[in-house]
C-alpha positions in Angstrom: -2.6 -28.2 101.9 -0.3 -25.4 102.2 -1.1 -21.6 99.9 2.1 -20.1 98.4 4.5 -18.4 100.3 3.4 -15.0 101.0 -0.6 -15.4 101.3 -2.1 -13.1 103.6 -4.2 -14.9 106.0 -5.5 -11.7 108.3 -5.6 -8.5 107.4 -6.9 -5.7 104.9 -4.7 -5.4 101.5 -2.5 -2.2 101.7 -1.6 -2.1 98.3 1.4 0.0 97.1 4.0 1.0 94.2 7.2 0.8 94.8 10.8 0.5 93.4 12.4 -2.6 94.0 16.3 -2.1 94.8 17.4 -5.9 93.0 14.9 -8.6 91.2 12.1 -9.5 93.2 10.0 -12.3 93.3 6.2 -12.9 93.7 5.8 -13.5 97.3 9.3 -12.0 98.6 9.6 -10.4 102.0 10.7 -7.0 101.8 11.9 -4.5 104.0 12.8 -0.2 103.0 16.0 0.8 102.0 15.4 4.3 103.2 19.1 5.1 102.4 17.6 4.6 98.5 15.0 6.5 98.9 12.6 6.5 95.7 10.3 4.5 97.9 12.5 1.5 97.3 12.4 -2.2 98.7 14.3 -5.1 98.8 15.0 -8.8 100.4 13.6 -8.8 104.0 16.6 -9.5 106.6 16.2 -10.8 110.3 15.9 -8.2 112.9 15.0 -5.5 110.1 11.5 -3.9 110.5 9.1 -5.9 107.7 7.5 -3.6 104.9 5.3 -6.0 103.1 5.0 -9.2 100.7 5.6 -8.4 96.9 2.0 -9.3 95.0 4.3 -9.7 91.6 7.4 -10.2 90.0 9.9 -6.6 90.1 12.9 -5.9 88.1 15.9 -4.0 89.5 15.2 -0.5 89.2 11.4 -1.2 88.2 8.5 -0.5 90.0 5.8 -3.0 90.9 2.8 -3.8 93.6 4.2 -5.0 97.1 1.0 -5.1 100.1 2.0 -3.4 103.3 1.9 -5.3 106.4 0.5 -3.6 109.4 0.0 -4.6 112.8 -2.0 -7.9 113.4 -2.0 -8.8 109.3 -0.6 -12.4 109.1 1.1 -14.7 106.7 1.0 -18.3 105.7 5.4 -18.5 105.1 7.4 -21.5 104.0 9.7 -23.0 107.4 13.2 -23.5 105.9 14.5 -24.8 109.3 12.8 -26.7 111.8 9.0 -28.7 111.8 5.9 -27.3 112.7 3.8 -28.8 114.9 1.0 -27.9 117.7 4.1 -27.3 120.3 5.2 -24.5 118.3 2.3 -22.4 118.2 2.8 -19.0 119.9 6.4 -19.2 119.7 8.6 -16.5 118.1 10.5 -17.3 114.6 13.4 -15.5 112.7 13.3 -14.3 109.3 16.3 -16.7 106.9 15.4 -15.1 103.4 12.9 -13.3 101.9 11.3 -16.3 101.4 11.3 -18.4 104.9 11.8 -18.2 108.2 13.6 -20.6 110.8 11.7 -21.6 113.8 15.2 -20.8 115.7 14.4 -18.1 118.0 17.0 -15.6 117.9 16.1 -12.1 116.8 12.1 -13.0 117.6 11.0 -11.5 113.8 7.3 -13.1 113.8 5.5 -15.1 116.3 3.5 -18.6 115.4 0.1 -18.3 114.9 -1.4 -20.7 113.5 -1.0 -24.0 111.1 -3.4 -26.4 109.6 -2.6 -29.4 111.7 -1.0 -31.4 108.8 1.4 -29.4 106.7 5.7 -29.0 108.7 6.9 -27.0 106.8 4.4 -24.1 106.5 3.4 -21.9 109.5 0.6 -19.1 109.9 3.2 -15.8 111.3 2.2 -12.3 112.8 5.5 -10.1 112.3 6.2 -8.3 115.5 7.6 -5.2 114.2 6.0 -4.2 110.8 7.7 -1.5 109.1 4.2 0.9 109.7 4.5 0.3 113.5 7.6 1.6 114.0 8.8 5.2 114.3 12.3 4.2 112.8 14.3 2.1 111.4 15.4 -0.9 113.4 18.4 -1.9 111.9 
């Protein structure tokens, strides 16, 4: 049975405090907006570098817990387009939302990793370009 959007599957917490730049939800994607500053995050976008997964709720303007993704941490993440299946493992997906991902292959956000053999619409990802493995800012 699939775990909520946003459950870390691999990997050691990185737990932070941030500002969130618009309402965030438990379990959102989020990406810097260094322009901001403040520390500030908000909704991942595809072909943006990935900062972490937000562990709670966040008001605009508020600060709240978000867990930093690093190289090699992975996700379980809800598929908003397409259906998983064994064929799909090791093949790149693109970020939709801050919740889902598409299993399009366009900008190459996250690669397949894993699934549990009975759940489509749920997929185990590794992002490929984590905000803390990249010099800059990718977009």
């Amino acid at each position: 049975m699939a775990s909520p959007h946003g459950t870390r599957v691999l990997g050691q917490r990185h737990v932070l405090t941030m500002k969130a730049g618009s309402a965030l939800a438990k379990g959102d994607f989020v990406q810097s907006t260094e322009a901001t500053g403040s520390n500030t995050v908000d909704n991942a976008a595809t072909n943006v570098a990935v900062f972490g997964v937000t562990l709670e709720a966040i008001a605009s303007g508020a600060t709240g817990q978000v867990d930093r993704i690093y190289p090699g941490d992975q996700f379980w993440v809800k598929v908003s387009t397409g259906t998983v299946s064994a064929t799909e493992m090791g093949k790149f997906a693109d970020i939709v939302d801050e919740l889902s991902v598409t299993l399009t292959e366009s900008n190459n956000d996250c690669r397949q990793m894993s699934w549990d053999g009975i759940t489509t619409d749920y997929v185990v990802v590794e992002f490929g370009t984590p905000e803390s493995a990249t010099p800059t800012v990718l977009a």
